[in-house]
C-alpha positions as CSV (number, residue, x, y, z in Angstrom):
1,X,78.2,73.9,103.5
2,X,81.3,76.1,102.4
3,X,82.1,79.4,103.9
4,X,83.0,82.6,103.0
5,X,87.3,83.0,102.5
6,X,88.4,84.4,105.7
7,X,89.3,88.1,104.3
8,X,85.5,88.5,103.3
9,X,84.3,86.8,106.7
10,X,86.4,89.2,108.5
11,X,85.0,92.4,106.6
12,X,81.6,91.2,107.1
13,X,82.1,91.2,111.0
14,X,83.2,94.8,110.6
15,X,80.3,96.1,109.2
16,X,78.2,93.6,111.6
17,X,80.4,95.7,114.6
18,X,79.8,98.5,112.8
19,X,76.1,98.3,113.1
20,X,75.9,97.6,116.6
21,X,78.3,100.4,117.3
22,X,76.3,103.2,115.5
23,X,72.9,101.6,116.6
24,X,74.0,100.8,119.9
25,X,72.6,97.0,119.6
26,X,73.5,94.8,122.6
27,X,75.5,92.3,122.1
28,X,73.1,89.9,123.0
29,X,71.0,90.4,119.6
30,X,74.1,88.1,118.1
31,X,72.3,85.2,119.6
32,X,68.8,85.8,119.0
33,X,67.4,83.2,117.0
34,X,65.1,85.6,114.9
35,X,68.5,87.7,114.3
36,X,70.3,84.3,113.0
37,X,67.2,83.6,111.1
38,X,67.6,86.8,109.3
39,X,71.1,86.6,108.7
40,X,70.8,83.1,107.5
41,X,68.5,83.9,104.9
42,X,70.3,87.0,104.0
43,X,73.6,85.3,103.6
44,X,74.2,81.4,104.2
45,X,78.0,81.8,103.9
46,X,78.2,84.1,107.3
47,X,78.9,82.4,110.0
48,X,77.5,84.9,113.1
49,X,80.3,85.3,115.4
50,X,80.6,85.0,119.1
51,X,79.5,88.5,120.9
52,X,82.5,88.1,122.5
53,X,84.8,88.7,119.4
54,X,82.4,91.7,118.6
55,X,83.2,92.5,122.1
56,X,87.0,92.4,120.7
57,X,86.7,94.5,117.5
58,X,84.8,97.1,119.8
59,X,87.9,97.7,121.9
60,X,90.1,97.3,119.3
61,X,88.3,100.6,118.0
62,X,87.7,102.6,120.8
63,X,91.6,102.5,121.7
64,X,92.4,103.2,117.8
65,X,89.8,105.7,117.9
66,X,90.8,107.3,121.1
67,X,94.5,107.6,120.7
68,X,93.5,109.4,117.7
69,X,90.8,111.6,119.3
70,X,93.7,112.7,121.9
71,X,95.7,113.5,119.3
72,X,93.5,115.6,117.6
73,X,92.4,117.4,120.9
74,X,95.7,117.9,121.7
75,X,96.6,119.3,118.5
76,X,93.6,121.2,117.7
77,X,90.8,121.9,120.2
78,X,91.3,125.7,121.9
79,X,88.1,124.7,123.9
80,X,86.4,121.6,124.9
81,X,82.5,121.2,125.9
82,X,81.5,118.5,128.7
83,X,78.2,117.5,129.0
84,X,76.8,114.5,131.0
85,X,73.2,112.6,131.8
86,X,72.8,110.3,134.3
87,X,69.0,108.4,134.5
88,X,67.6,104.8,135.4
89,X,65.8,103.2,132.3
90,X,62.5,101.3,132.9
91,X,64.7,98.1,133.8
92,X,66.0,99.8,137.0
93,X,69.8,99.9,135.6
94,X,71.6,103.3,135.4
95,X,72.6,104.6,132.3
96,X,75.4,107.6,132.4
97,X,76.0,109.3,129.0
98,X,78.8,111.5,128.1
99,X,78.3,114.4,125.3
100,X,81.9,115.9,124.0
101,X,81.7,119.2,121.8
């Protein structure tokens, strides 16, 4: 089987990052075999990548992101708004969210 050219295989895991960014998948769905399934049929060419590499393109874009955030803050913001949540979900792990205005 041939795969895609490395430029397109690379903007496919963007938008594959992309999603599990804005949806706030866990990583682990990269390796579920109904996910591959779907992705298989969808697309034969993609190879799915190792969560660990999403893992990767996640950082990359939070420290892109946040240098730029700073920057606009800096530049910017007269005011900032802090809010927080802290709760246990039904599997007994603690979740903390953090909502900046």
């Amino acid at each position: 089987m041939t795969y895609h050219q490395e430029s397109h295989q690379l903007e496919l895991c963007q938008h594959l990052t992309d999603w599990v960014i804005c949806d706030s998948q866990p990583l682990t769905v990269l390796e579920s075999p109904a996910f591959k399934q779907l992705i298989f049929q969808l697309d034969l060419k993609f190879q799915i990548p190792n969560p660990k590499y999403i893992k990767l393109l996640i950082y990359k874009a939070y420290n892109y992101l946040k240098s730029l955030i700073i920057e606009k803050l800096e530049k910017d913001a007269n005011a900032v708004s802090l809010t927080c949540d802290l709760w246990t979900g039904c599997n007994r792990q603690d979740a903390f969210a953090v909502l900046l205005k």
